[in-house]
Structure formats: structure tokens, C-alpha cells
C-alpha positions as CSV (number, residue, x, y, z in Angstrom):
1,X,111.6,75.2,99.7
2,X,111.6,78.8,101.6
3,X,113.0,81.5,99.8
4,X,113.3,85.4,100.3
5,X,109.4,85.7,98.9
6,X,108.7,84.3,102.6
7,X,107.0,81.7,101.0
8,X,106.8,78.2,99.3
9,X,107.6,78.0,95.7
10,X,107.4,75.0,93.5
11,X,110.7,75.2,92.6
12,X,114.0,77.1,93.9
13,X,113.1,80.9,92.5
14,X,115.6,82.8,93.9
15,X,115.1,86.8,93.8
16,X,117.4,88.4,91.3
17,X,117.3,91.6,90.1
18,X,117.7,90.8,86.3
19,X,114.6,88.2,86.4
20,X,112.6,91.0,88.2
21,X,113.3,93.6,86.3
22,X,112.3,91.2,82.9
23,X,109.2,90.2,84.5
24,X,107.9,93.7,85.3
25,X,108.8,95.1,81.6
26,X,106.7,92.2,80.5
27,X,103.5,93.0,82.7
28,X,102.7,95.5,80.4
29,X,102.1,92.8,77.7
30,X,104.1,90.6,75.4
31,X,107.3,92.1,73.9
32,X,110.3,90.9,72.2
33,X,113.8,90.3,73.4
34,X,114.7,93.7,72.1
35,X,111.7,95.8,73.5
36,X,112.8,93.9,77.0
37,X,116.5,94.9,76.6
38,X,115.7,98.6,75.9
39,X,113.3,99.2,78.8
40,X,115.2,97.7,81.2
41,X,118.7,98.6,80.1
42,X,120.2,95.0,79.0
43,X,122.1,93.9,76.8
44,X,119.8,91.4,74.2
45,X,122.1,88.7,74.5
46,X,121.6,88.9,78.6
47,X,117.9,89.3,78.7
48,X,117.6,86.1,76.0
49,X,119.3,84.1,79.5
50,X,116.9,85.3,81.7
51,X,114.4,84.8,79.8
52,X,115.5,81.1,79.2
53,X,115.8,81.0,83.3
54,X,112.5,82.4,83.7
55,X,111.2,80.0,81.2
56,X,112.9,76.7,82.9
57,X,111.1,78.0,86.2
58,X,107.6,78.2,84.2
59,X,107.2,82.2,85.0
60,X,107.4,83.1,80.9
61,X,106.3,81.7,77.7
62,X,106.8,82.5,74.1
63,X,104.1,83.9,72.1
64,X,104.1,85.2,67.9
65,X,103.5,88.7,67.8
66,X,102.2,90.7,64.9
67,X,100.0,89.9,62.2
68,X,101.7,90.3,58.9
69,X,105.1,90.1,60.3
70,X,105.2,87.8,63.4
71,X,107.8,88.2,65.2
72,X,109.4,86.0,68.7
73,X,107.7,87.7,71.8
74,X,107.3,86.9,75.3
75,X,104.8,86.8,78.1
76,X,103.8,86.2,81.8
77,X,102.4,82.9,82.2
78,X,99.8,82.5,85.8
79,X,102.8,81.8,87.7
80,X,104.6,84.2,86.5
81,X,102.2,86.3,87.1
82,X,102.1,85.3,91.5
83,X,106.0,86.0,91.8
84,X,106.1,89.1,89.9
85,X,102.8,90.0,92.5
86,X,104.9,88.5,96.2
87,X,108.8,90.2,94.4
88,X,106.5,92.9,94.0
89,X,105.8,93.1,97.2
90,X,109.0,92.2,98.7
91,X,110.1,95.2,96.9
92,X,108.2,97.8,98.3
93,X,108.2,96.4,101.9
94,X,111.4,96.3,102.1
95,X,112.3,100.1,100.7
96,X,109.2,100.8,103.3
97,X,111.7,99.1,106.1
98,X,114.7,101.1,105.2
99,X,112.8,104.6,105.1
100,X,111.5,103.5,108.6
101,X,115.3,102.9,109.9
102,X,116.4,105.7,108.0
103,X,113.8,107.8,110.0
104,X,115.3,106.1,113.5
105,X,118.8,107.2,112.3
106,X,119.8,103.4,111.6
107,X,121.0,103.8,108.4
108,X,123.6,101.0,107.9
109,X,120.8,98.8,108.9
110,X,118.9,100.6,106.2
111,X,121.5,100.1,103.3
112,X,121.8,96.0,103.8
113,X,117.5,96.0,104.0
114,X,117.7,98.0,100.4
115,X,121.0,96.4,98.9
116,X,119.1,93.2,97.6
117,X,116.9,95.2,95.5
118,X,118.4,98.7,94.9
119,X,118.9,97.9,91.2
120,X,115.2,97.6,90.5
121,X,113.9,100.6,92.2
122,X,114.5,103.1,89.0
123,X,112.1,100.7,86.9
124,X,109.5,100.6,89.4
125,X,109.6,104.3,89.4
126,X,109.5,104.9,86.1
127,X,107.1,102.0,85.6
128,X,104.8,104.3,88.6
129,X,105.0,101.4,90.9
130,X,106.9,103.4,93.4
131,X,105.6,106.6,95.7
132,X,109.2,108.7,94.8
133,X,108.8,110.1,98.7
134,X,109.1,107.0,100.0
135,X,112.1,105.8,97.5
136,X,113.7,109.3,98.5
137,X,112.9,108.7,102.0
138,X,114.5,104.9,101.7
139,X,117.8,106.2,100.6
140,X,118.0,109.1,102.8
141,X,117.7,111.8,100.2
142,X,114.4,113.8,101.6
143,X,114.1,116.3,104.2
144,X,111.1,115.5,105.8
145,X,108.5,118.4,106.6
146,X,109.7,118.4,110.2
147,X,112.8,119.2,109.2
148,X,111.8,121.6,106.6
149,X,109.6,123.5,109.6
150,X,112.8,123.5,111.8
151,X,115.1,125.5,109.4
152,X,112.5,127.7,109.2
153,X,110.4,126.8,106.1
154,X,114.5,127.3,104.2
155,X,113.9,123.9,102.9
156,X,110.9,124.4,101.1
157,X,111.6,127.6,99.9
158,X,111.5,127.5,96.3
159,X,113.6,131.2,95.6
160,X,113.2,134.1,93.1
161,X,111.2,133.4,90.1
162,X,110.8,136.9,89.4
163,X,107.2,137.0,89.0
164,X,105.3,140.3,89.9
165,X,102.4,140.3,92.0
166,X,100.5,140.8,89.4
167,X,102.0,138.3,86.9
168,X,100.0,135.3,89.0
């Protein structure tokens, strides 16, 4: 089966924001259905579904955390592991794409490359798995130092702080 990783899985894994988002928060290590819901802003009761859903696909497994109090936690199995890796990478080429048409002024063709994954693009940048320029640049929201140099160096002007000369 050929899916939008541009590859062969072993089973039909389609990309959905939801199971990419749980499978990053979890490549930091094992966490519970709570610690999954807070960092990526679900409810409990939703991330407990994907989790099942990533389970039934063989991507997660459950694990006992803690050693006086054990508590319900989950983690990446091997395969899990390779999807989050090629999602990973479908991630990032494609907000690479859109910053490219965005730079050739084809912005609507921009917006449908970056619609599919839009939703994840805050985690990977607060996870650090995203260069903000290039996120900026994918959604049209950075004046490039071109355009900076044609207004005149206006755009990178950072104003009045009022600090003397001899204050620095």
C-alpha cells in the first residue's frame, strides 16, 4: 500500500495530525496519557484514541512508569520510531516546498502544500525541530533580507531604545 510517506507501509498508516503530534510528544521518552494531552494540547479522552490507533498499527506500546507508584505510560516501539522519522520528514519537506512557492509568488499553491500538516508545525517548533525562518518563510510572514535592503534597511530597523553612546 502507498501512502503520503511516499512509501510502503505494512499496513494502511495514513498521516494525521493527531497521531503525529502523539508520536513526537512521545520521542522524548515514555509519558502518560495526561503528560501527552498537555504537551500537545488534547483533550485525555482524545489522545487515549490515538493512542489505541497507534497501538492497532504497532507504532506504540504500553510501558509501567515509576518505581513506587507505577503508573500507565506510553512509548515508541521500532516502527514507531521509522514513521515518526519519514512524517518527520514529510513535514519539513513539505513546509520547505511552500517557502520555495511562496518565494515564486505562488502562494495558493503554497497554502494546499502546507494545509495537510499546518496543525503540527507549532509542536515542531517548540519541540526545536523546525528552523522558525523557514516556518515564517512557509506561511509568508518574513521579509526576506532582499526585501529588507530594498526599503532601505526600514525593515530591519529595530527603533529608539534610548541607549547613549556610552551606555553600550
Amino acid at each position: 500500500m502507498f501512502n503520503l510517506l511516499n512509501g510502503f507501509v505494512h499496513t494502511a498508516m495514513e498521516f494525521k495530525p493527531e497521531y503525529y503530534a502523539v508520536l513526537e510528544a512521545l520521542s522524548t521518552g515514555a509519558k502518560t496519557v495526561k503528560e501527552i494531552a498537555e504537551l500537545v494540547d488534547m483533550e485525555p479522552h482524545d489522545v487515549e484514541a490515538v493512542i489505541s490507533a497507534l497501538m492497532g498499527h504497532g507504532l506504540v506500546e504500553r510501558r509501567e512508569k515509576g518505581l513506587l507508584f507505577k503508573k500507565e505510560a506510553y512509548a515508541l516501539t521500532e516502527r514507531g520510531w521509522e514513521v515518526l522519522y519519514r512524517w518527520r520528514d514529510e513535514v519539513k519537506g513539505r513546509v520547505e516546498k511552500a517557502a520555495e512557492l511562496r518565494r515564486a509568488g505562488r502562494v495558493k499553491e503554497a497554502e494546499e502544500v502546507l494545509a495537510p500538516v499546518e496543525s503540527v508545525l507549532p509542536l515542531m517548533l517548540t519541540l526545536g525541530l523546525l528552523d522558525m525562518a523557514l516556518y515564517a518563510a512557509a506561511l509568508g510572514q518574513l521579509a526576506t533580507l532582499d526585501d529588507a535592503a530594498e526599503l532601505g534597511g526600514e525593515a530591519l530597523d529595530g527603533g529608539d531604545f534610548d541607549v547613549g553612546d556610552g551606555e553600550l
